[in-house]
ZAGU-832078 format. One record per residue (C-alpha): residue number from 0; x, y, z. Coordinates in nm, 2 decimals. Layout:
! residues N
@rovo = NUM&u = X&v = Y&w = Z;
...
END
This chain:
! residues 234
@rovo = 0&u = 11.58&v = 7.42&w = 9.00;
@rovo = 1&u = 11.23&v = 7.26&w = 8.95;
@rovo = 2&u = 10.95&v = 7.51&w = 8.91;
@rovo = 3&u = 10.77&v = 7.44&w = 9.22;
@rovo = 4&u = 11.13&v = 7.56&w = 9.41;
@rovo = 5&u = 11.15&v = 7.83&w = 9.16;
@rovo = 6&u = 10.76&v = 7.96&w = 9.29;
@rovo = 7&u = 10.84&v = 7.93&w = 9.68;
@rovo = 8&u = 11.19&v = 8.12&w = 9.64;
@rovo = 9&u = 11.00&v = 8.38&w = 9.44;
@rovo = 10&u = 10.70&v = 8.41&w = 9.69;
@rovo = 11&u = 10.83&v = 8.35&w = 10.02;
@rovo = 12&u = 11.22&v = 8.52&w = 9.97;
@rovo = 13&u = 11.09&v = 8.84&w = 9.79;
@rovo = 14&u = 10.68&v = 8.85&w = 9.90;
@rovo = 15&u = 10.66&v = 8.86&w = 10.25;
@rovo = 16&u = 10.35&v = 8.97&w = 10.37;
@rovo = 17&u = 10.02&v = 9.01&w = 10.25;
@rovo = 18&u = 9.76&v = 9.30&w = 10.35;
@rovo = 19&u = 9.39&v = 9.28&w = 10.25;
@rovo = 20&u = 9.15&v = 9.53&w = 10.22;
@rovo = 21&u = 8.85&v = 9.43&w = 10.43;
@rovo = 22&u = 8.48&v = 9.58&w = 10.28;
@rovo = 23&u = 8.41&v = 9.40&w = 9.95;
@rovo = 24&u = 8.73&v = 9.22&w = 9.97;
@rovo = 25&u = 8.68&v = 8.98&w = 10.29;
@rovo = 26&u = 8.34&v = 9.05&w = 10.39;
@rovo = 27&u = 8.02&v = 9.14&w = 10.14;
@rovo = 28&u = 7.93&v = 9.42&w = 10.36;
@rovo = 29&u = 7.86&v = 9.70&w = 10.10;
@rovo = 30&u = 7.49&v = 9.61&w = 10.10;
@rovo = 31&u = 7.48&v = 9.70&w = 10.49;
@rovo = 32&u = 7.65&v = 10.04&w = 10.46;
@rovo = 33&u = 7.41&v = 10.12&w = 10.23;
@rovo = 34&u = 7.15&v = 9.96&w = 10.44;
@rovo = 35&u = 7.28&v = 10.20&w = 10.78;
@rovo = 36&u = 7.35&v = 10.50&w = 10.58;
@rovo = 37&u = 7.06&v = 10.52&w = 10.42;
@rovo = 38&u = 6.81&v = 10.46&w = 10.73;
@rovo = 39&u = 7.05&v = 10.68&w = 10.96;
@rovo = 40&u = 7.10&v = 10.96&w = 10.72;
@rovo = 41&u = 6.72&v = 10.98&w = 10.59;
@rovo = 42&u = 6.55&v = 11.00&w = 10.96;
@rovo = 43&u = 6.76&v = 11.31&w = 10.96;
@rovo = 44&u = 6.58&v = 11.45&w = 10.64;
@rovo = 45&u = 6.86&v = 11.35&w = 10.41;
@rovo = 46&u = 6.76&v = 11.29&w = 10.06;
@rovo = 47&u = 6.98&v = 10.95&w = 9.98;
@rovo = 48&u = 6.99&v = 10.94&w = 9.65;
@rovo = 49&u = 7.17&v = 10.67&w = 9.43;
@rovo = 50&u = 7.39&v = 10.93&w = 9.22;
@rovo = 51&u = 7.51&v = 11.09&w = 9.54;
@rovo = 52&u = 7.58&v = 10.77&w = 9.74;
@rovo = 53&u = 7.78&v = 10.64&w = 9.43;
@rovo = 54&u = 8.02&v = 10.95&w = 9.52;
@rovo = 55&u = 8.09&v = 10.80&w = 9.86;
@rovo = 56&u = 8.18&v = 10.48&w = 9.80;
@rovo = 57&u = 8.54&v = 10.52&w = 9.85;
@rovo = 58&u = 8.52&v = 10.79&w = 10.16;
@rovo = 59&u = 8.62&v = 10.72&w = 10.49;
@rovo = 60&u = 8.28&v = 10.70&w = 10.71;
@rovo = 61&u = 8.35&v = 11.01&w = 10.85;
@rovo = 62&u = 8.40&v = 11.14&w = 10.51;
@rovo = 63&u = 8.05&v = 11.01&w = 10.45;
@rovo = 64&u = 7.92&v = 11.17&w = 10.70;
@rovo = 65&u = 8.04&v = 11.48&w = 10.61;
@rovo = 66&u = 7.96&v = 11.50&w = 10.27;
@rovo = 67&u = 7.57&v = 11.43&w = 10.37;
@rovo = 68&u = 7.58&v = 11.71&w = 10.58;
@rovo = 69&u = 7.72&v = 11.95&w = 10.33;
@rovo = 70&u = 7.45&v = 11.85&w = 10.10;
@rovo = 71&u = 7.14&v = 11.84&w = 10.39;
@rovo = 72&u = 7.21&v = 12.01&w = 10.72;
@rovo = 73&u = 7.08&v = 11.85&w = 10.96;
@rovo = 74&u = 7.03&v = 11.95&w = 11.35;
@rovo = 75&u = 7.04&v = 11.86&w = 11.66;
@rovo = 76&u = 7.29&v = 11.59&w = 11.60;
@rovo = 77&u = 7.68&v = 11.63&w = 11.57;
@rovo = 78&u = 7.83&v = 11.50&w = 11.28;
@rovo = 79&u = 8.02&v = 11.26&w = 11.51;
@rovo = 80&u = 7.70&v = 11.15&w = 11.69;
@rovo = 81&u = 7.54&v = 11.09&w = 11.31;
@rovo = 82&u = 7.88&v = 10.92&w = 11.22;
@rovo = 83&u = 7.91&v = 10.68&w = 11.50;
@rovo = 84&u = 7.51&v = 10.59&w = 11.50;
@rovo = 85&u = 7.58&v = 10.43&w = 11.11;
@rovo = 86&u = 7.90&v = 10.28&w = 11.24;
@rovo = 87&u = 7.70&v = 10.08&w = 11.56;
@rovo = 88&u = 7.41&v = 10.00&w = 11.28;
@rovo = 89&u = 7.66&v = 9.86&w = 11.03;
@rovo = 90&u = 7.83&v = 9.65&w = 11.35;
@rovo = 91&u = 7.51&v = 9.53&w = 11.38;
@rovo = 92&u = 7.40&v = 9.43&w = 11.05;
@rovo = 93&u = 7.73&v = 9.28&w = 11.01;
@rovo = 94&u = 7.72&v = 9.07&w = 11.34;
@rovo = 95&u = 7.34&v = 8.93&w = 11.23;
@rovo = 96&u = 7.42&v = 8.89&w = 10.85;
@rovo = 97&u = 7.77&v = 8.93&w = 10.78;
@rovo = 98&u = 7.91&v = 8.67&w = 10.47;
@rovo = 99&u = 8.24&v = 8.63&w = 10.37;
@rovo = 100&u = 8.34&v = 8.71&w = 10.02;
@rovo = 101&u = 8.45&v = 8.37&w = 9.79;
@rovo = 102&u = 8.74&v = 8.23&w = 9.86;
@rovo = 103&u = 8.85&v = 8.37&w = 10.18;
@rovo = 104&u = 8.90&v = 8.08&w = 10.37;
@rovo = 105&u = 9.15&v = 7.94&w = 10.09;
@rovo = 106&u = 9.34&v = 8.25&w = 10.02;
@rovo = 107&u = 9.44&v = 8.31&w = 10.43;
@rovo = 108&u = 9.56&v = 7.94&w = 10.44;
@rovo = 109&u = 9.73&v = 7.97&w = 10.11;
@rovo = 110&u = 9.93&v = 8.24&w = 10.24;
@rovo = 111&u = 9.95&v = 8.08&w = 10.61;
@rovo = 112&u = 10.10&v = 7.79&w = 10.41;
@rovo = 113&u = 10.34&v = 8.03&w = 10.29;
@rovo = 114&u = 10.49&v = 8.11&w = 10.64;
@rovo = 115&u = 10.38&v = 8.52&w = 10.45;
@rovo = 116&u = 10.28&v = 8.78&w = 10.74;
@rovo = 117&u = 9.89&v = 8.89&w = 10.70;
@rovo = 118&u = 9.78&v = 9.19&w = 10.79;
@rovo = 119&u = 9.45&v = 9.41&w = 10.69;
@rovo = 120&u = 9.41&v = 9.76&w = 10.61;
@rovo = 121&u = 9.07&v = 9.95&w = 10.55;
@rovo = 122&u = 8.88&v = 10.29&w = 10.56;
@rovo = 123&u = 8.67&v = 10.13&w = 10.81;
@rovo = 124&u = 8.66&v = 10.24&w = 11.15;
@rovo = 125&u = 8.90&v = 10.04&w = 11.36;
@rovo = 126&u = 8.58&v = 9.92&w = 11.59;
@rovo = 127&u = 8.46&v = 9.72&w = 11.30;
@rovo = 128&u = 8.78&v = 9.55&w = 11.25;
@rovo = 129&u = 8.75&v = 9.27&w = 11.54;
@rovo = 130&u = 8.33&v = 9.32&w = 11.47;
@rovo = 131&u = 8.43&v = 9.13&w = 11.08;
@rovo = 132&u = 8.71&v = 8.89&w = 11.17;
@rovo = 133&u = 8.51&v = 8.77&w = 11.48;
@rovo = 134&u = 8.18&v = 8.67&w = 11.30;
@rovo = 135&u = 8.42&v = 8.52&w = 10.98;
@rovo = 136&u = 8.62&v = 8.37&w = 11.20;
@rovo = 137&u = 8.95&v = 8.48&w = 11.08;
@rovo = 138&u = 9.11&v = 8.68&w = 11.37;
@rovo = 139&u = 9.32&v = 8.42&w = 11.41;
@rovo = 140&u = 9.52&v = 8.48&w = 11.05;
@rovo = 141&u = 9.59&v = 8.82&w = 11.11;
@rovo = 142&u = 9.95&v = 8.90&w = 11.24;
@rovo = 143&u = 9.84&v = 9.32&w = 11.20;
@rovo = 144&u = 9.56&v = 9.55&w = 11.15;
@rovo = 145&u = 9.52&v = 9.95&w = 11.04;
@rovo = 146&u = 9.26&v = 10.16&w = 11.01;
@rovo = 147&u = 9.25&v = 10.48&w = 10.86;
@rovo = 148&u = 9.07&v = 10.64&w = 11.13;
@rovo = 149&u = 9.40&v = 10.67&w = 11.31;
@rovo = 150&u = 9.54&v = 10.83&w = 10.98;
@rovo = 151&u = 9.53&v = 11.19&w = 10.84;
@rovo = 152&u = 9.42&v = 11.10&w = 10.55;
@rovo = 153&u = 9.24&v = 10.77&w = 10.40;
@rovo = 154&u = 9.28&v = 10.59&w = 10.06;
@rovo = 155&u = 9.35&v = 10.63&w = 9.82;
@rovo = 156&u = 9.62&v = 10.82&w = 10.05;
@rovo = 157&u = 9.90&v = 10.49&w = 10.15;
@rovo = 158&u = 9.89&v = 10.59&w = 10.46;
@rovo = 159&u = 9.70&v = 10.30&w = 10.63;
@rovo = 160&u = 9.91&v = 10.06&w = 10.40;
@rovo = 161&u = 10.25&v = 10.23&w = 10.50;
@rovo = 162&u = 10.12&v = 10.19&w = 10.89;
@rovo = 163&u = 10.03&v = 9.79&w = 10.84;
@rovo = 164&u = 10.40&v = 9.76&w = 10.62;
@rovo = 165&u = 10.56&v = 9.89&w = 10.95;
@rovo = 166&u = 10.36&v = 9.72&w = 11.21;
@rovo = 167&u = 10.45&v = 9.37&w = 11.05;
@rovo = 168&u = 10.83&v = 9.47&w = 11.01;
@rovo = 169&u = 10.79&v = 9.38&w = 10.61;
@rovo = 170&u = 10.95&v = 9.67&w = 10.34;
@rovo = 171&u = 10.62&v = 9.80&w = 10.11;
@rovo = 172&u = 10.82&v = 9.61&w = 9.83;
@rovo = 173&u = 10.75&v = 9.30&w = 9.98;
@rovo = 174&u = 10.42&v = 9.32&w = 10.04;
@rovo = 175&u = 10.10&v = 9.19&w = 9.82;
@rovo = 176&u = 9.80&v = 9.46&w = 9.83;
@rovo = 177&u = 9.44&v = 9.20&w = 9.76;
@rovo = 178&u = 9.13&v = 9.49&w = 9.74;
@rovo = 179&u = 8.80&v = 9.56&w = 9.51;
@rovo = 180&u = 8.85&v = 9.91&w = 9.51;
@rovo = 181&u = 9.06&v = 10.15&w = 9.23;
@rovo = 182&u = 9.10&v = 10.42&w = 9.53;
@rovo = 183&u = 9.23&v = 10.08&w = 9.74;
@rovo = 184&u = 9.46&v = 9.98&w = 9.45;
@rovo = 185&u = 9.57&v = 10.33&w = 9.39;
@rovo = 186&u = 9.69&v = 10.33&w = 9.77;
@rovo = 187&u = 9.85&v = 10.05&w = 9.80;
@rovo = 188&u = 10.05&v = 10.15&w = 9.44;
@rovo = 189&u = 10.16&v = 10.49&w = 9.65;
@rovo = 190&u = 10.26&v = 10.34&w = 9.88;
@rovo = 191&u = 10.46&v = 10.07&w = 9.66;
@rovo = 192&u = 10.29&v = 9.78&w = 9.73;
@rovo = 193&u = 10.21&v = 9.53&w = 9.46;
@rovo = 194&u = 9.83&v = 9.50&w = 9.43;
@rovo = 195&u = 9.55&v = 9.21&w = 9.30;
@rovo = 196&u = 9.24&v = 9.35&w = 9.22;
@rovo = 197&u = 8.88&v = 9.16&w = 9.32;
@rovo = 198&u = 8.67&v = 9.39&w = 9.15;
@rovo = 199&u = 8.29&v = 9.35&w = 9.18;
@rovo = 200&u = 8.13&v = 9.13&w = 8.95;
@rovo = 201&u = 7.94&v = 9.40&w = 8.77;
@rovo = 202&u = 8.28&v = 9.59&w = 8.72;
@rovo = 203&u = 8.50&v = 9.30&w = 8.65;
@rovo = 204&u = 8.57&v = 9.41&w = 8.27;
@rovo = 205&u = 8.65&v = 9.77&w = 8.36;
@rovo = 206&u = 8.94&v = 9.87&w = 8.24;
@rovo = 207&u = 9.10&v = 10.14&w = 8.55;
@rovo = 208&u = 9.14&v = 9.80&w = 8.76;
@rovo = 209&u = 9.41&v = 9.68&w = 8.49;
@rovo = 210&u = 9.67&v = 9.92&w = 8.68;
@rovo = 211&u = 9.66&v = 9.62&w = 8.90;
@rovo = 212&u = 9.94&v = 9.33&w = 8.88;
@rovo = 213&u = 9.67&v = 9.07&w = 8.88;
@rovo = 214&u = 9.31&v = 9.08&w = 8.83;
@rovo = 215&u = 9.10&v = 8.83&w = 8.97;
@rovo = 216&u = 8.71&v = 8.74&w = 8.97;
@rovo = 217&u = 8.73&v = 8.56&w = 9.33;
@rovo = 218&u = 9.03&v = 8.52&w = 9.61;
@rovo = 219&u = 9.01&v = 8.15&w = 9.52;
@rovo = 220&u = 9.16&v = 8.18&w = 9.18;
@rovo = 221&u = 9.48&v = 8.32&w = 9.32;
@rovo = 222&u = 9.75&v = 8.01&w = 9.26;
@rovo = 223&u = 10.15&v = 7.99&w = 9.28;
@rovo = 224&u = 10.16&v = 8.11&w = 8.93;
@rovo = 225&u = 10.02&v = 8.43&w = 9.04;
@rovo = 226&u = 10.23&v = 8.47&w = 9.32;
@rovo = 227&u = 10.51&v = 8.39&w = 9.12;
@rovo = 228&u = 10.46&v = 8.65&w = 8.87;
@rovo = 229&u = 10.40&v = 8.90&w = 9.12;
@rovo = 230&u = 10.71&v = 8.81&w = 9.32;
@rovo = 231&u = 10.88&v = 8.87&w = 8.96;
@rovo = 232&u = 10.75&v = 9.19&w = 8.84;
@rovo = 233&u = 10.95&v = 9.52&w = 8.86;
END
């Protein structure tokens, strides 16, 4: 069997589907959480300091929202009147500035190619999902979404990867896991899905993303070989 053959029996007959976080992994929309957090949560007398946001990187936005309060009281707003105000800012922000990450095109077509089910599973609220594939232009791609918003728990819980698994009617096994997060790659290894890590640049060489099957500095240096190797790891 020539190696080419060897690659699409691997990726297509035991990877089925693919499931993509979407903040930091699809879209560089870090900047603009900050960005709304830090203007919504500071008219309110919240002191947002850079140690404490680095503890809510991971947290679901209601999470976020949460935790500020805990740390700052604030009144006359509801935590889910605070929490839905970032979320309309960061809709916002994204719709005016929103940039894909590298290589985003390339890796959807590469598994489009593939004949592979795509679906997308984030901490984001679900509101923000069409909000990102609308202004990248990607809706079209996507055979499933999940948010953890709809989940009792978000990652690094596997919920919200065990809900996309099911909605695209692939086994967990079968699925490829692409996120920038360890809490992200943590949840989709719960919930037994193989994961590629896109770490940020700055944490690239940081070892707690090597729990990962592949690490990669951009989507568009995912190839057959990769897949390959995936499709034959245990």
């Amino acid at each position: 069997m020539l190696d080419s053959e060897l690659i699409q029996l691997n990726g297509i007959d035991v990877m089925q589907a693919v499931i993509f976080d979407m903040d930091g992994t699809l879209i560089d929309s870090e900047p603009m959480w900050k960005e709304a957090e830090k203007e919504i949560f500071s008219s309110l007398g919240v002191n947002v300091s850079e140690a404490l946001s680095a503890k809510t990187a991971s947290m679901t936005t209601r999470e976020v929202t949460e935790f500020w309060y805990s740390h700052f009281p604030w009144l006359g707003k509801s935590i889910e009147q605070v929490e839905n105000e970032v979320v309309e800012r960061v809709a916002a922000l994204i719709s005016e500035n929103g940039e894909p990450m590298e290589g985003v095109e390339y890796i959807l077509n590469f598994f489009q190619k593939k004949e592979m089910k795509i679906g997308l599973s984030t901490n984001a609220p679900s509101r923000l999902i069409p909000v990102v594939l609308n202004k990248l232009g990607i809706s079209h791609y996507f055979h499933s979404t999940s948010s953890s918003e709809h989940e009792t728990q978000g990652k690094p819980d596997p919920a919200v990867y065990l809900t996309t698994a099911k909605k695209l009617g692939v086994e967990p096994s079968k699925c490829i896991a692409f996120e920038d997060s360890l809490s992200g790659i943590i949840s989709a290894s719960k919930a037994n899905i193989k994961t590629v890590a896109v770490p940020p640049f700055t944490e690239f060489t940081d070892k707690k993303y090597d729990m990962s099957h592949v690490k990669l500095s951009r989507l568009s240096d995912f190839t057959d070989s990769h897949l390959e190797a995936i499709a034959c790891s245990n």
